[in-house]
C-alpha positions in Angstrom: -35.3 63.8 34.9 -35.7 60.8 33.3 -33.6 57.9 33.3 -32.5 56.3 29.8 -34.9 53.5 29.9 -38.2 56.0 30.7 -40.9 57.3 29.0 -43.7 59.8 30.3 -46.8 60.2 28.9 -50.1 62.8 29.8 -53.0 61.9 28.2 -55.6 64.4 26.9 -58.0 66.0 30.1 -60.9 63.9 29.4 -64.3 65.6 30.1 -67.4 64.7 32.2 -69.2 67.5 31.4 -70.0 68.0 34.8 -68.9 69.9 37.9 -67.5 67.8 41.1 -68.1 64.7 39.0 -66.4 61.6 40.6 -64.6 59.5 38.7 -64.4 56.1 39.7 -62.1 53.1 38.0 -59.3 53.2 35.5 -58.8 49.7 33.4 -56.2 49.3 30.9 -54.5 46.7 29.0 -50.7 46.4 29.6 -47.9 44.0 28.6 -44.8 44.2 31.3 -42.0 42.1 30.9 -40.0 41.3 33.6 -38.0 44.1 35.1 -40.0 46.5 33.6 -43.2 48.5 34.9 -46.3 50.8 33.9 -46.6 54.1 37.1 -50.3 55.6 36.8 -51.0 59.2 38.5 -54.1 60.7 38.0 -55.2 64.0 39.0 -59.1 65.2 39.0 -59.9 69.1 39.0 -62.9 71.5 37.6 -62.2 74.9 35.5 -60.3 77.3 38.1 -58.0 79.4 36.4 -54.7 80.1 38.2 -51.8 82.2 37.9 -49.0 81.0 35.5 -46.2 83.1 34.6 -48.1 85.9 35.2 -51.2 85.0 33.2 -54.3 83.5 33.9 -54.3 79.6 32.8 -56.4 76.7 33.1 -54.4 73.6 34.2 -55.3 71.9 31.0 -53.8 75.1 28.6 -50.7 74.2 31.0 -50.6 70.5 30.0 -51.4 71.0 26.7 -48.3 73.8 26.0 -45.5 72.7 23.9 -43.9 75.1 25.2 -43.6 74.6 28.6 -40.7 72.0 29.7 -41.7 68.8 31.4 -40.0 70.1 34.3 -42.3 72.6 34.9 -45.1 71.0 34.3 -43.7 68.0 36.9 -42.9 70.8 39.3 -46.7 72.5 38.9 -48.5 68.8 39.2 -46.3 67.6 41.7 -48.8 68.3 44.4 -51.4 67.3 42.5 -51.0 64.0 41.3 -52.4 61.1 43.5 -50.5 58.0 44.7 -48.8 56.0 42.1 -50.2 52.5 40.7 -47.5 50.6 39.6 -48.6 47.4 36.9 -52.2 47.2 38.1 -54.6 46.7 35.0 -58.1 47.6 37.0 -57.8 50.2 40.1 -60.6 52.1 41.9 -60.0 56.2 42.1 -59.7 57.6 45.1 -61.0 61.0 45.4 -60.7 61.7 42.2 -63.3 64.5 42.1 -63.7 67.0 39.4 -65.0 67.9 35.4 -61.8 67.3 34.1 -59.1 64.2 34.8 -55.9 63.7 33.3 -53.7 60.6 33.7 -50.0 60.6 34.0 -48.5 57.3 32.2 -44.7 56.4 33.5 -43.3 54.0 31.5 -39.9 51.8 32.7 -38.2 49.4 30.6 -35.0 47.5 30.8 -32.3 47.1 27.7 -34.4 44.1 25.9 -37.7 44.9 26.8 -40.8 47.5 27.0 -43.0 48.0 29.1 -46.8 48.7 26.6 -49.7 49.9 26.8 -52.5 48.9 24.7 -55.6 50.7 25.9 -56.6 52.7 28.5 -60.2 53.1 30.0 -62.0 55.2 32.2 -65.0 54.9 34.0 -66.7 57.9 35.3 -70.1 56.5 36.2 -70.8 52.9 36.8 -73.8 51.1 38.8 -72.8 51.2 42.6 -73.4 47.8 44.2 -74.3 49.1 47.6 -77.3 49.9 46.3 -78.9 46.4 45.5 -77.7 46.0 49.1 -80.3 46.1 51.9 -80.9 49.7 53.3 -78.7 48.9 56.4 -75.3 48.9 54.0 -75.9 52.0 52.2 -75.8 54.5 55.2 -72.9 57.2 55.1 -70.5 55.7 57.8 -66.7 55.1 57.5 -67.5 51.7 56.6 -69.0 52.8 53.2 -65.1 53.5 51.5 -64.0 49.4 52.3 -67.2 48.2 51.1 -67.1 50.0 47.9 -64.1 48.7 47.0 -64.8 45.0 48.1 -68.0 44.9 45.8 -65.6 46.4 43.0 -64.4 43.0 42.8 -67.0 41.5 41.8 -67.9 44.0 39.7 -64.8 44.2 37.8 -66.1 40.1 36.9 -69.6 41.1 35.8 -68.3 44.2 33.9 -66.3 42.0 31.8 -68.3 39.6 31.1 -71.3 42.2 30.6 -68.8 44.0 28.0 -68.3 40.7 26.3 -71.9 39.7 25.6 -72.9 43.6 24.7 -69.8 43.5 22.4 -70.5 39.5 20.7 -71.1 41.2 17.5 -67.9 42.1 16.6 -67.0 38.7 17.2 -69.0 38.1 13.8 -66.8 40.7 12.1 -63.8 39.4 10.0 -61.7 43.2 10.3 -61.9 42.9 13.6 -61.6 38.7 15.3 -57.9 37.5 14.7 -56.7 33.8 15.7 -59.0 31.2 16.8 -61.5 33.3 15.9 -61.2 34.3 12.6 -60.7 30.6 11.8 -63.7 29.9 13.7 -65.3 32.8 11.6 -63.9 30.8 8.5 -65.3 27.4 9.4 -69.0 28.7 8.9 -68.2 29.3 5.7 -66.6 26.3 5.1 -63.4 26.9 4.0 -60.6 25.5 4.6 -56.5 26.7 4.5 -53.1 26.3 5.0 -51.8 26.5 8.7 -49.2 29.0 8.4 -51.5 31.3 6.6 -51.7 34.9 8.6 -54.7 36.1 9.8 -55.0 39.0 7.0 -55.1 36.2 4.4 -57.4 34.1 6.0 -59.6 37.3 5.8 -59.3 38.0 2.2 -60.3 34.0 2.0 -63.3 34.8 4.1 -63.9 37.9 1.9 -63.8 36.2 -1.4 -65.3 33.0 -0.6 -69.1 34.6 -2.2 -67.4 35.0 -5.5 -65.6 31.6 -5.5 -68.5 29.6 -4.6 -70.3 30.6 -7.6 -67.3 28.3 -9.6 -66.7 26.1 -6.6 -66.2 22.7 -8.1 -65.4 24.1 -11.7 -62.2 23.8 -13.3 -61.9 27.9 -13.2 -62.6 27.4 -9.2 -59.6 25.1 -9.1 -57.7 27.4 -11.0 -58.8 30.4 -9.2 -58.2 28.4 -5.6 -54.8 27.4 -6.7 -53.6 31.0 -7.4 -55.0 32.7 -4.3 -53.1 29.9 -2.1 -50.2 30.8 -4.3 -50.1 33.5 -5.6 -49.8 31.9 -9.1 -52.7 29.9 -11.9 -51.6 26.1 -12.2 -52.0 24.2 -15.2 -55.0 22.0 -14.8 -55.3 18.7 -17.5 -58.3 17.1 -18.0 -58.5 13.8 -20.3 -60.6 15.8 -23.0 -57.2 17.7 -23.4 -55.1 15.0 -24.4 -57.7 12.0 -25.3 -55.9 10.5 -28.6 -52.8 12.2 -28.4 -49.4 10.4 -28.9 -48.5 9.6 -25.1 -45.9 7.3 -23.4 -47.2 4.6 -21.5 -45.2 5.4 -18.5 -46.1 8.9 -18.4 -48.2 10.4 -15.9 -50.1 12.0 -17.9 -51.1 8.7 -19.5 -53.1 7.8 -16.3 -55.4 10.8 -16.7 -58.8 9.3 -17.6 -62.3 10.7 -17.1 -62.2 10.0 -13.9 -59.0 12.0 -12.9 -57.4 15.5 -13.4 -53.8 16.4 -13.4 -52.4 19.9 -11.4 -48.9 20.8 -12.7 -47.8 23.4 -10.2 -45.3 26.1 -11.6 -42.1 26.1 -10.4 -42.2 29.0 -8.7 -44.7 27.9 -6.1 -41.9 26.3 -4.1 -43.5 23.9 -1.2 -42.9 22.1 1.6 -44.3 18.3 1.1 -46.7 18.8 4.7 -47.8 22.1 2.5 -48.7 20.3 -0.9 -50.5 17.5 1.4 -53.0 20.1 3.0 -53.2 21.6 -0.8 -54.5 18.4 -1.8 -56.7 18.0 0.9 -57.5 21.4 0.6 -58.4 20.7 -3.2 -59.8 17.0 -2.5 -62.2 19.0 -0.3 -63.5 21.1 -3.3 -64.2 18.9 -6.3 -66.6 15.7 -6.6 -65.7 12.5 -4.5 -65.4 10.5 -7.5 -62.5 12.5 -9.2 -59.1 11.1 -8.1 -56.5 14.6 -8.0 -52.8 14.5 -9.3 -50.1 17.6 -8.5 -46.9 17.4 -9.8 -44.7 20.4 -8.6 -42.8 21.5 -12.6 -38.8 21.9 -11.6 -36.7 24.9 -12.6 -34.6 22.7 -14.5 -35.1 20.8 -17.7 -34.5 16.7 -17.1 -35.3 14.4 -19.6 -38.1 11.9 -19.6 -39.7 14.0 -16.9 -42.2 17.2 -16.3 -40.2 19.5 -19.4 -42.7 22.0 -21.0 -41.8 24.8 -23.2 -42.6 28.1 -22.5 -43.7 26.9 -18.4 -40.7 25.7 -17.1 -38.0 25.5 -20.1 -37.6 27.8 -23.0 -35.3 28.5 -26.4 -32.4 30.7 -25.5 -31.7 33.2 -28.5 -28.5 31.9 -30.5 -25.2 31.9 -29.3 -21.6 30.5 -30.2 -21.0 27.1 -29.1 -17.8 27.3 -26.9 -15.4 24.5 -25.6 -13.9 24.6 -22.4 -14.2 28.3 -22.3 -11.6 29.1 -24.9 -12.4 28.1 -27.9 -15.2 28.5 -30.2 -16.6 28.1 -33.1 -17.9 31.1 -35.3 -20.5 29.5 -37.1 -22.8 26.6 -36.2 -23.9 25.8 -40.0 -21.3 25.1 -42.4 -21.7 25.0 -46.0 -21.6 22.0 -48.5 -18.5 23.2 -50.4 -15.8 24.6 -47.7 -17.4 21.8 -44.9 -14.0 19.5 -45.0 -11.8 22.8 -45.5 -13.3 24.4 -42.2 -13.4 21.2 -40.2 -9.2 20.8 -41.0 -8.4 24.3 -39.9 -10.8 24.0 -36.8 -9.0 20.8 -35.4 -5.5 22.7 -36.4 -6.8 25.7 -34.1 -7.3 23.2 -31.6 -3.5 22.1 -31.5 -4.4 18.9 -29.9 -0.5 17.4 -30.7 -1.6 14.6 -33.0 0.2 13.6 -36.0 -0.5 14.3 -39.6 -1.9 10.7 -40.1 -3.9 11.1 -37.2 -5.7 13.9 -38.1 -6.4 12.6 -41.4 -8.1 9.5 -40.0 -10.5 11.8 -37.9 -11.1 13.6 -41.3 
């Protein structure tokens, strides 16, 4: 019954509470790719039991069923269901009259994309704007059906905007404002981030920022900064750290002064050079004007006269025996005083290097 693309959907029988109630607008919110489309039935009906394999059933005991195929229950509502309304996000009912409604959701996709649907709302008792009309409009003629759903227009504008302003709070609540807004939401606060950041980090920034503004400034607020942008503590030198220490000129660190700080960034915390610009900024933003910011990003590697410290980004290996070219070795790596010349002799004869005697000697 349904094609390999298709999806069906009932909803639950949502309740009014009331008998011959009349339902009045559906509004949902749909994506639909091209090709694709969203088919809305609805059917409206109070509690009138019927006979259904011979038992007496209430249509929504009958929807609700597990048991009972989807044929069947397309072959009971068949009659039932209204007129279908293919991709329309805000639609008028038409009599739909009844306690109970259910909506049938027909969902039609192509081989790369889905048709979805976010939300679905339904509107059961709304103000009627025939009434703030003069007298003259709100008669019972055949009129009254065509001029109900013109006002619904303008309606539909007021309603959403009337939503929006009932609903501003949440636009003040970090869980719930993504995007613009949630940076928007972070820029009363002051903070500032990394562009690439995702919203649920941006909200974990928001939801920290009390505790970090308590060291904001500090060298442990630097620190702390550092490692939630991240994910890892930096090494932070100020001149009282080094002031009389043996230093080379042309070092980096020689340049730290009172006035400066330097940030060594772990080589783990592997960035782009547009990210470590808004770090700095990010940083520059958070300390006193007067103090001039370094960051030197540590390699992986050890390379001489540059950024090597042990135990950050180089380390002793444990011993090992010193090989050449893969097949030869030697066994020790300290040689004592007495068998030194002996050892040496017999290591370069091991070698076979096809030298003479004299040769050899002269290397001894």
């Amino acid at each position: 019954m349904l094609g390999e693309n298709e999806s069906l959907y009932y909803s639950r029988c949502f309740d009014s509470h009331e008998e011959a109630k009349e339902w009045q607008r559906i509004m949902m919110d749909i994506d639909v790719p091209k090709g694709s489309q969203v088919e809305i039935k609805y059917c409206a009906f109070d509690e009138e039991p019927f006979m259904f394999k011979d038992e007496w059933v209430s249509l929504e005991q009958v929807l609700h069923n597990h048991s009972i195929s989807l044929k069947e229950k397309e072959v009971l509502m068949e009659e039932r269901w209204s007129e279908a309304i293919v991709n329309v996000k805000d639609t008028l009912l038409r009599g739909a009259i009844g306690r109970y409604l259910v909506v049938r959701i027909r969902m039609i996709g192509t081989k790369q994309f889905s048709p979805l649907v976010k939300r679905l709302r339904i509107y059961y008792e709304t103000i009627d704007y025939r009434n703030m009309l003069p007298e003259i409009y709100q008669g019972d003629h055949d009129s009254n059906g065509f001029l109900k759903r013109y006002l619904s227009i303008f309606e539909t504008m007021l309603m959403g905007m009337e939503e929006e302003i009932d609903n501003m709070s949440r636009h003040f609540d970090r869980s719930f404002v993504k995007g613009d807004w949630l940076k928007w939401l972070a820029s009363w606060l002051k903070l500032q981030f990394i562009e690439n950041w995702p919203d649920e980090k941006i909200r974990k920034f928001i939801e920290w920022a009390p505790t970090y503004y308590k060291r904001r400034g500090t060298k442990q607020g630097i620190e702390e900064l550092i490692e939630f942008c991240l994910g890892e503590k930096p090494i932070i030198i100020e001149y009282d750290q080094i002031k009389g220490s043996a230093i080379k000129p042309n070092s980096i660190m020689a340049s730290v002064d009172q006035w400066s700080v330097l940030i060594l960034l772990r080589h783990t915390s592997v960035l782009s050079d547009d990210e470590l610009q808004q770090l700095k900024a990010l940083i520059k933003d958070e300390v006193p004007a007067y103090l001039k910011i370094m960051i030197v990003p540590l390699n992986a590697l050890v390379f001489l006269d540059q950024h090597t410290y042990l135990g950050i980004n180089a380390k002793l290996s444990d011993h090992r025996r010193m090989e050449l070219d893969g097949k030869q070795m030697m066994i020790q790596n300290t040689l004592k005083e007495n068998s030194y010349y002996e050892l040496q002799r017999q290591w370069i004869n091991d070698l076979d290097l096809g030298l003479g005697e004299e040769v050899r000697d002269e290397h001894l």
